[in-house]
C-alpha positions in Angstrom: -2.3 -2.1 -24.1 -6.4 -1.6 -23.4 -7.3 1.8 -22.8 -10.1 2.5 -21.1 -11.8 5.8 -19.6 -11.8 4.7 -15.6 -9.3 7.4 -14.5 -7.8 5.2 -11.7 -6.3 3.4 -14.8 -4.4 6.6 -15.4 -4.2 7.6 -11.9 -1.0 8.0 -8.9 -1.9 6.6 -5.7 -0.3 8.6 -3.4 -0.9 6.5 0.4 -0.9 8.7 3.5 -0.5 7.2 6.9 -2.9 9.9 8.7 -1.0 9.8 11.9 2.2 10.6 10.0 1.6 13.1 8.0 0.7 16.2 9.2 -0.1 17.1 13.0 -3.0 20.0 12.6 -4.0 21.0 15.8 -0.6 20.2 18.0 -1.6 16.9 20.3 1.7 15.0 18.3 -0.8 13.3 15.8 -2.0 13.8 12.2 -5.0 14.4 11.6 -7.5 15.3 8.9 -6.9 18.8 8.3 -3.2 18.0 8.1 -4.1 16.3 5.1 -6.2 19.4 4.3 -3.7 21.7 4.7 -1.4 20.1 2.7 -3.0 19.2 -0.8 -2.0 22.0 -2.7 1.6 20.5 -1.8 -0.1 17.3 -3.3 -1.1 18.6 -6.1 2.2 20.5 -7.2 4.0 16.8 -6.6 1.8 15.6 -9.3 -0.4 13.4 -7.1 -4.3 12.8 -8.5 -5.6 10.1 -5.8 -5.0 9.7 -2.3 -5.6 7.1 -0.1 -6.1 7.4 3.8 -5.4 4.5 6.1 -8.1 4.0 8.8 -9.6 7.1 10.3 -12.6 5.3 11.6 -13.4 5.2 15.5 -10.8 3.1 17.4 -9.3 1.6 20.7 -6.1 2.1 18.3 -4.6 -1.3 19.6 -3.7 -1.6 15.4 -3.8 1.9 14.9 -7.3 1.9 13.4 -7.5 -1.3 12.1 -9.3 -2.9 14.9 -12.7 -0.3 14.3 -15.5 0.0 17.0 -17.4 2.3 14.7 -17.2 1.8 10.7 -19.2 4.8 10.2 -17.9 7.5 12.1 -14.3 9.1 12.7 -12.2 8.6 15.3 -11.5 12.3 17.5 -7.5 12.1 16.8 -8.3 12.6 13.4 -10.8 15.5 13.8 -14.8 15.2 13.3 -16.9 14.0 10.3 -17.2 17.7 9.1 -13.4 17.4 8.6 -13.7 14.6 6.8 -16.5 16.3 4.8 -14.4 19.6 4.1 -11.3 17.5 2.8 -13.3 15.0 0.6 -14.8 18.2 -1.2 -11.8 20.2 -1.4 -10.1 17.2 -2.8 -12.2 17.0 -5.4 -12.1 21.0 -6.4 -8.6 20.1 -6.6 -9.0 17.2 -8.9 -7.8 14.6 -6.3 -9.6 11.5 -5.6 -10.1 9.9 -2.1 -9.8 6.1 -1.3 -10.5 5.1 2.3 -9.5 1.9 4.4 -11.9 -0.7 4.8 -11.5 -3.5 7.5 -14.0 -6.1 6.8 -12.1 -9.4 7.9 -12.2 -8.1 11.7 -13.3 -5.5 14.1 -12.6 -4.1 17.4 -13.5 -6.0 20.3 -15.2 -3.0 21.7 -17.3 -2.8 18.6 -21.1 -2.5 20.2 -21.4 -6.0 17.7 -19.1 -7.7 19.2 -19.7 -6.7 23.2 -23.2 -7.7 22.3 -21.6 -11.4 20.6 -19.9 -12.3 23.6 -22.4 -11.3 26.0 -24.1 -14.9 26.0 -24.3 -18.0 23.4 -27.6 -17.0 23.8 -27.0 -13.5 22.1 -28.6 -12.7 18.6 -25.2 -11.6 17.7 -23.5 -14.4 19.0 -23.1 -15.6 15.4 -21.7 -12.6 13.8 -17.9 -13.6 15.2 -16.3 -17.0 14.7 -16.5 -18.8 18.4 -15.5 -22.8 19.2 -15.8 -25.0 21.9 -12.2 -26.1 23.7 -10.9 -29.5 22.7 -11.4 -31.7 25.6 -8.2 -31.1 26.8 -9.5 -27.4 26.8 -7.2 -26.2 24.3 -8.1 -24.2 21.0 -10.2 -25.4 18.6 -7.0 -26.2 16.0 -3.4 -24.8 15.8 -4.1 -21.2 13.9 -1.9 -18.5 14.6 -2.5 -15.2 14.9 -0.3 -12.7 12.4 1.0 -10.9 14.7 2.4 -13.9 16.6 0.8 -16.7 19.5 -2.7 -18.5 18.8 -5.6 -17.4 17.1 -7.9 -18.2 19.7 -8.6 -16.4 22.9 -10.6 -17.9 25.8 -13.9 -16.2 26.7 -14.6 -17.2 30.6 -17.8 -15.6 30.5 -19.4 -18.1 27.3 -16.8 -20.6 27.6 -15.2 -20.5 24.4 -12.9 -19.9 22.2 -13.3 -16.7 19.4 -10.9 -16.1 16.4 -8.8 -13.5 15.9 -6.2 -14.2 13.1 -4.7 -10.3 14.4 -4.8 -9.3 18.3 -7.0 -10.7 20.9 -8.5 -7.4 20.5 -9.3 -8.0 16.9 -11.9 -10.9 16.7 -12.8 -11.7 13.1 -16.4 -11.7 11.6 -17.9 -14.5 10.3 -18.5 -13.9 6.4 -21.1 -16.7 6.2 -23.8 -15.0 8.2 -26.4 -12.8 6.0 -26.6 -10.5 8.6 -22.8 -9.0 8.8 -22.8 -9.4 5.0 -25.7 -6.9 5.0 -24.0 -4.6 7.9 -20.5 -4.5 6.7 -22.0 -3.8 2.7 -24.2 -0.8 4.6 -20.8 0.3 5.9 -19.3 0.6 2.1 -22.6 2.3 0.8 -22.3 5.0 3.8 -18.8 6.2 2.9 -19.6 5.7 -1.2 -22.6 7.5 -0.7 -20.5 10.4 0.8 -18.8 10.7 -2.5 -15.4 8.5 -1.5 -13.9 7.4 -4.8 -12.9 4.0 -3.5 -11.6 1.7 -1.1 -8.5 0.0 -0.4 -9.7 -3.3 1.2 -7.9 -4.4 4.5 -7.0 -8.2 4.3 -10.0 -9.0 2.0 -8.5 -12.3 1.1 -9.4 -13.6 4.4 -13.0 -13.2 4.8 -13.5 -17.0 4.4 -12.1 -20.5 6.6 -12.1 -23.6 6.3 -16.0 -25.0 6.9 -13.5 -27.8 8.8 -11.2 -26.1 10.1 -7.9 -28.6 10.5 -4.9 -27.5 11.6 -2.4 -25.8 9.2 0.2 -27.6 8.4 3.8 -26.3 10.3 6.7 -24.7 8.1 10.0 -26.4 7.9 11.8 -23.3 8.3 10.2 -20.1 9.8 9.1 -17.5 7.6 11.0 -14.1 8.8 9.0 -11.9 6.9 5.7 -12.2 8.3 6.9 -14.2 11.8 4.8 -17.1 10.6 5.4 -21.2 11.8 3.0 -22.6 9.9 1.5 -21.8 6.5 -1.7 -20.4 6.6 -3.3 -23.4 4.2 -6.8 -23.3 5.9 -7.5 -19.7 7.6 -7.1 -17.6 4.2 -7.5 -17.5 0.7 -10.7 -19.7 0.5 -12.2 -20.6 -3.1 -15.5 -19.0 -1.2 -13.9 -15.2 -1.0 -14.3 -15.0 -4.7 -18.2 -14.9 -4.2 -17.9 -11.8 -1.9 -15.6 -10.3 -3.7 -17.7 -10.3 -7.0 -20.5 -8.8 -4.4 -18.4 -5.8 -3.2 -17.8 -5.5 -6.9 -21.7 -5.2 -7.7 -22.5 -2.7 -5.3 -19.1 -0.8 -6.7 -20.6 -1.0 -10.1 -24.4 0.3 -9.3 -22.1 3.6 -8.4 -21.2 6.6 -10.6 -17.9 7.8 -10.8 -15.9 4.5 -11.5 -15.5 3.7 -8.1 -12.0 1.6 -7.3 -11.7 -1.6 -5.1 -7.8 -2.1 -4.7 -7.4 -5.1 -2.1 -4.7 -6.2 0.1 -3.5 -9.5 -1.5 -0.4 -11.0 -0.3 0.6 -13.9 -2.5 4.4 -14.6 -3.8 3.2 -16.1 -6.8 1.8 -13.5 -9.6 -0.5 -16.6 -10.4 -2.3 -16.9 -7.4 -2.5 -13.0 -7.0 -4.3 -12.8 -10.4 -6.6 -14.5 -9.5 -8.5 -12.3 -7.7 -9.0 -10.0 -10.9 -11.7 -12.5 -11.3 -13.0 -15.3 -14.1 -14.8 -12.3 -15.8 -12.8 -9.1 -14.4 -15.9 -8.9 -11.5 -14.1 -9.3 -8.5 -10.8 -6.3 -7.8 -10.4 -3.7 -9.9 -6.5 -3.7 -8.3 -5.2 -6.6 -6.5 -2.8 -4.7 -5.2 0.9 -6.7 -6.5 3.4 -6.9 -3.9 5.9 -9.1 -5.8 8.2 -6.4 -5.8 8.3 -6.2 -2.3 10.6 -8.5 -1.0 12.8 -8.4 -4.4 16.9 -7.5 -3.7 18.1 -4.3 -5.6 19.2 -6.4 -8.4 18.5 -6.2 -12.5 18.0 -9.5 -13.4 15.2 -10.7 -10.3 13.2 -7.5 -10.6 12.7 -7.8 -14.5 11.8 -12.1 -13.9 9.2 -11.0 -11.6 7.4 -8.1 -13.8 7.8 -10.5 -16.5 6.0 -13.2 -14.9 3.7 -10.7 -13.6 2.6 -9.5 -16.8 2.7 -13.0 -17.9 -0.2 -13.8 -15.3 -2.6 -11.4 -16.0 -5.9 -12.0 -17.0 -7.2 -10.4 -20.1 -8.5 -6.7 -19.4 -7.2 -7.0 -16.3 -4.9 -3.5 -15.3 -1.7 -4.2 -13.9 -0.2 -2.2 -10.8 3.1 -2.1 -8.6 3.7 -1.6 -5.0 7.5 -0.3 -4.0 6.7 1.0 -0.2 3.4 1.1 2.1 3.4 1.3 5.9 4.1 -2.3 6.7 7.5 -2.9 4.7 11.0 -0.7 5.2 10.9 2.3 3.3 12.8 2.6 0.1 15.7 4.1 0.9 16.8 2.0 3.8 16.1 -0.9 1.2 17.2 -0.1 -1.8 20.3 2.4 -0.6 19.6 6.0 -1.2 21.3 5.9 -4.2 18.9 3.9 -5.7 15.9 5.8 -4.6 15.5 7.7 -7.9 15.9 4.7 -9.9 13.4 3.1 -7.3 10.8 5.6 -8.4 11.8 5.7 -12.1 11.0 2.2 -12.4 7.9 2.3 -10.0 6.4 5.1 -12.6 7.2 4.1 -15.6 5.9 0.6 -15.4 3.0 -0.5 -17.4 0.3 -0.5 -14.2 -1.1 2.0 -12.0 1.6 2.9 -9.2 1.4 3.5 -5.5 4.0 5.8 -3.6 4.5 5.6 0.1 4.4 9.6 1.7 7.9 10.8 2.0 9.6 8.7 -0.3 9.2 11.3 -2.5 11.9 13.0 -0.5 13.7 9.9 0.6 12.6 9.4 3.9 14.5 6.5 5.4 13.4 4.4 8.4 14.1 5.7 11.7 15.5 3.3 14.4 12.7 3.2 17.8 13.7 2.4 21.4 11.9 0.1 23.1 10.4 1.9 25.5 9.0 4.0 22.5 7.6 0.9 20.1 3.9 1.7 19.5 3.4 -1.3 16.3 2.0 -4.5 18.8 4.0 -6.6 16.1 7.2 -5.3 17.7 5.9 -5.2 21.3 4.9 -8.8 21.1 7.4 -9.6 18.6 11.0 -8.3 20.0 12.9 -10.2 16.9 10.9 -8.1 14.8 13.2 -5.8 13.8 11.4 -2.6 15.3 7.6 -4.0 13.9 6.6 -1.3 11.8 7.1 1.9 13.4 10.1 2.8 11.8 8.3 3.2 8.3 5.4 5.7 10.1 7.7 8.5 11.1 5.9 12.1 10.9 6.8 13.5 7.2 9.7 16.1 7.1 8.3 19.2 5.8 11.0 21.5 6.9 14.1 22.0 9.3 12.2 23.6 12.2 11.9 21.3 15.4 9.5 18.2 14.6 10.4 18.6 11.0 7.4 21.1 10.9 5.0 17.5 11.5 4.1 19.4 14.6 5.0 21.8 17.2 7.9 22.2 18.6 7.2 21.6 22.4 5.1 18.8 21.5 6.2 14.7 21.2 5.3 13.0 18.4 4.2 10.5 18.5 6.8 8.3 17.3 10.3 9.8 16.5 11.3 12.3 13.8 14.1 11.4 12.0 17.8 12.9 12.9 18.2 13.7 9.4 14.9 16.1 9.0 17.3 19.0 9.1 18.9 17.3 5.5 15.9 15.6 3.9 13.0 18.1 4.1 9.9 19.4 2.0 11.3 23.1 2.0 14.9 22.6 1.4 14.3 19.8 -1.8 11.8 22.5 -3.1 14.7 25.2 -3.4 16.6 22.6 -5.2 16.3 21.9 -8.6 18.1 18.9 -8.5 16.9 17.5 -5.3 15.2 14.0 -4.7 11.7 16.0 -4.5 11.6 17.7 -7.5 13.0 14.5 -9.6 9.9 13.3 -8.5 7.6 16.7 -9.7 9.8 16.5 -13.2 8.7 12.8 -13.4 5.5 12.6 -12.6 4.8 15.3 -15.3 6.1 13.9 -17.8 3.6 10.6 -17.1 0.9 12.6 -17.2 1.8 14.4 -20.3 3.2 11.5 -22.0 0.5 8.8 -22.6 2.5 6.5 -23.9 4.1 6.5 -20.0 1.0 4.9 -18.8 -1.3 3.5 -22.4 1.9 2.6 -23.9 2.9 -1.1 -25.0 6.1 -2.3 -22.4 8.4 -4.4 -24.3 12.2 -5.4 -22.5 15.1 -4.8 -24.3 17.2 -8.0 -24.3 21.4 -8.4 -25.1 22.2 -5.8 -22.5 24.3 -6.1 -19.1 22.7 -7.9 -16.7 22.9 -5.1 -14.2 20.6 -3.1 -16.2 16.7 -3.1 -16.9 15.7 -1.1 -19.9 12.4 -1.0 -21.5 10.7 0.8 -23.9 6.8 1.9 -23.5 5.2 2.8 -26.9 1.5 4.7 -28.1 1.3 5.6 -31.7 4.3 7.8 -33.1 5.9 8.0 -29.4 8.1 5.8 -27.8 10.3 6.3 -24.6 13.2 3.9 -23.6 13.9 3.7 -19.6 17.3 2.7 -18.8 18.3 1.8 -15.1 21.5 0.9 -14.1 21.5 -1.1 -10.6 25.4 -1.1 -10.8 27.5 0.6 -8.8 30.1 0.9 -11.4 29.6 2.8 -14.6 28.0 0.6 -17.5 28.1 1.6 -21.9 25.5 -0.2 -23.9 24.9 0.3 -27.5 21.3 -0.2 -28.8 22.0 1.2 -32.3 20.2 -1.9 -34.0 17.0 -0.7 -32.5 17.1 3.0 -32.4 19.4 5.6 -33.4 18.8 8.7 -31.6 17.1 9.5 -28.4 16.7 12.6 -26.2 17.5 12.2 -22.5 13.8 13.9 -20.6 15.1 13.1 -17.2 18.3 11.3 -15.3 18.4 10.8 -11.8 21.0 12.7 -11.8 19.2 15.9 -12.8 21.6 16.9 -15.6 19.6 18.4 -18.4 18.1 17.3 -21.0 20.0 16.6 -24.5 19.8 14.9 -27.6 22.2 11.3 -27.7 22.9 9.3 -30.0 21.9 5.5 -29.2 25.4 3.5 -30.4 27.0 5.0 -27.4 25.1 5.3 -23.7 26.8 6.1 -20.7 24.8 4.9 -17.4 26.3 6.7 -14.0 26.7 4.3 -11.0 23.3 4.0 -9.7 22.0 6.0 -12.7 18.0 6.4 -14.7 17.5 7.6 -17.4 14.0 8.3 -19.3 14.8 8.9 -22.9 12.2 9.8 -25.8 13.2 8.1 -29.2 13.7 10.7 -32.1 
């Protein structure tokens, strides 16, 4: 594998959901110096970059990702001195920062976009995507928003249509005018000027439509993940993008520090999700790979799609793996608790830079909202949506006091804790050494000991049951063999032919470590182990 000095290549991306994640001054929401007060804790977990979903001002119809101000911070989270204070403290602590950025839309009470549709007239009418009616009156062509219904919403006042491929309340920006190109890049070089470490780019795969616009063409059967009808053939993923990528990349580049662009790229297919590594490696830094995503518990589908991932990617290009973020289930109600360790063996001991979800480090699990308390607009607008996406932002569980210790105890959260915070807590996993929690700490020091964890050559191990993935990763004189057994029953394997001792660093299971010899190895239902060849 290419080494290389940029230390996100050898970094953890630990993603915090701000509102989630620590409640500072006792209003029910996270805030910034939540995150403040709790980086030693990140720190001891073994965490070395964070990144914060949107903090920016806000109507918070998306929860921040509809943005009336790109360059200031919205009150719930605290002031820009608070952001000032936890961006330096990070860094003391040897912790980088990556921020949200929203570029494909904004808020519809951004100044910009009050002033677009103001009049045709406006000088920024052009900075937003608008359309005359058919002559029937209807939208311009059949687009439908994400987040369900059409694309297009009907401004009386101007008498026409504007896109929003989100909410009504997020209208998109249009890409080809000079002018938002110019504002939006000011908007990077304020926050990377403040000494941010990167961004983590919000739908940047949609900057660019169709010139034409024609109607996408309908889906045979409904897609269920993302609520779609139609397949999104005109509206996203333009050959254009490419260009703006590669200019977010130069302005990265003209940066000290190494600065990281990871982008939001949704693609089932490794082969189109490469693609925006670049021709040349100039466009993301981290495409951020989602294949894993909507892959069952099961040995044999998880290894075809890393395989075919790796196959994919571009020379010099650094791989990296997604398990959990705040739009998909949490690990543990997908996978089954008991897989949770095995979950995050796998996630960190892949060749590629990983990124954990907060509180599956504890295995937080999704908790079930009422109606009358959904907050996601996917699930208020969607009500087959299987709760939106609230139940993957509870408030962290640091400890057994009322809240879980989110916030105080006479206050609401904003959305529910989870009944089992009294069970699956910070401080109780931290008294036990064999707890979820500390597998984690015992893990994620060992990767950043071991090079060979995250330099090291990946190579399968073939001729083994089929409900086990093993793989070896390789630097120099040291090699490590990861075993995971997705079976519920227990599984022997011999690998003598290849090695003939090991010694066992770490099992899910916690037992401790000891020296094994390789014709005989026992895997425990459910069971990891990490093993360093002798």
């Amino acid at each position: 594998m290419n080494k290389g000095s940029l230390w996100w290549k050898e970094s953890v991306i630990y993603q915090i959901y701000p509102r989630s994640f620590k409640d500072s001054d006792g209003d029910g929401v996270g805030d910034l110096k939540g995150i403040l007060e709790k980086l030693d804790y990140l720190v001891d977990l073994g965490i070395n970059a964070i990144w914060i979903s949107p903090i920016y001002s806000s109507p918070m119809a998306d929860f921040g990702y509809d943005v009336s101000n790109y360059q200031d911070i919205h009150p719930l989270f605290g002031d820009m001195s608070d952001f000032d204070e936890l961006l330096n403290t990070a860094h003391e602590k040897g912790i980088k920062v990556i921020l949200d950025y929203v570029p494909n839309h904004s808020s519809d009470e951004h100044p910009w976009f009050v002033e677009s549709r103001s009049s045709r007239q406006n000088l920024k009418r052009d900075w937003y995507i608008w359309r005359d009616a058919k002559k029937d009156g209807s939208p311009p062509n059949n687009w439908e928003s994400f987040f369900g219904g059409p694309a297009w919403s009907w401004d009386k006042h101007t008498r026409q249509y504007y896109l929003h491929l989100f909410l009504d309340k997020q209208p998109d920006l249009n890409w080809k005018n000079p002018e938002v190109i110019d504002a939006m890049h000011d908007v990077l070089c304020f926050w990377l000027d403040k000494g941010v470490d990167g961004f983590r780019m919000d739908v940047v795969t949609f900057l660019m439509k169709h010139p034409d616009m024609p109607d996408n063409p309908i889906l045979e059967n409904r897609d269920h993940v993302l609520l779609q009808e139609q397949r999104h053939l005109y509206d996203i993923n333009q050959p254009e993008v490419h260009e703006k990528l590669r200019q977010f990349r130069s302005i990265f580049d003209s940066y000290p520090g190494d600065r990281v662009i990871i982008g939001e790229t949704w693609f089932p297919d490794p082969y189109e999700l490469v693609t925006y590594y670049g021709k040349d490696i100039d466009e993301i830094h981290l495409p951020f790979n989602f294949t894993l995503l909507t892959q069952e518990w099961n040995a044999k589908s998880i290894q075809y799609v890393i395989e075919k991932y790796y196959q994919a990617l571009p020379k010099g290009a650094t791989p990296n793996f997604v398990l959990g973020n705040h739009d998909m289930h949490r690990l543990a109600t997908r996978y089954g608790r008991q897989n949770i360790r095995s979950a995050g063996l796998l996630l960190l001991t892949l060749y590629g830079v990983p990124t954990m979800y907060y509180g599956d480090e504890i295995g937080m699990e999704d908790v079930p909202i009422s109606p009358e308390r959904y907050q996601d607009p996917v699930a208020i607008r969607n009500p087959d949506a299987n709760d939106g996406r609230d139940p993957e932002r509870s408030p962290m569980q640091w400890n057994n006091d009322l809240n879980a210790g989110f916030c105080p105890a006479n206050v609401d959260p904003w959305l529910p804790v989870a009944s089992n915070y009294m069970e699956v807590n910070v401080a109780k996993q931290e008294k036990d050494s064999t707890s979820t929690l500390n597998f984690y700490k015992r893990l994620l020091r060992l990767r950043s000991q071991e090079h060979a964890l995250y330099w090291g050559d990946i190579i399968f191990i073939e001729s083994i049951p089929e409900s086990i993935i093993g793989y070896t990763r390789s630097l120099d004189n040291d090699t490590f063999l990861i075993l995971i057994n997705f079976s519920a029953l227990e599984e022997k394997i011999d690998l003598s032919v290849t090695f003939e001792q090991g010694e066992i660093l770490l099992s899910t299971n916690m037992t401790s470590p000891k020296k094994i010899f390789l014709d005989d190895v026992t895997l425990a239902p459910h069971e990891g182990l990490l093993i360093k060849i002798i």
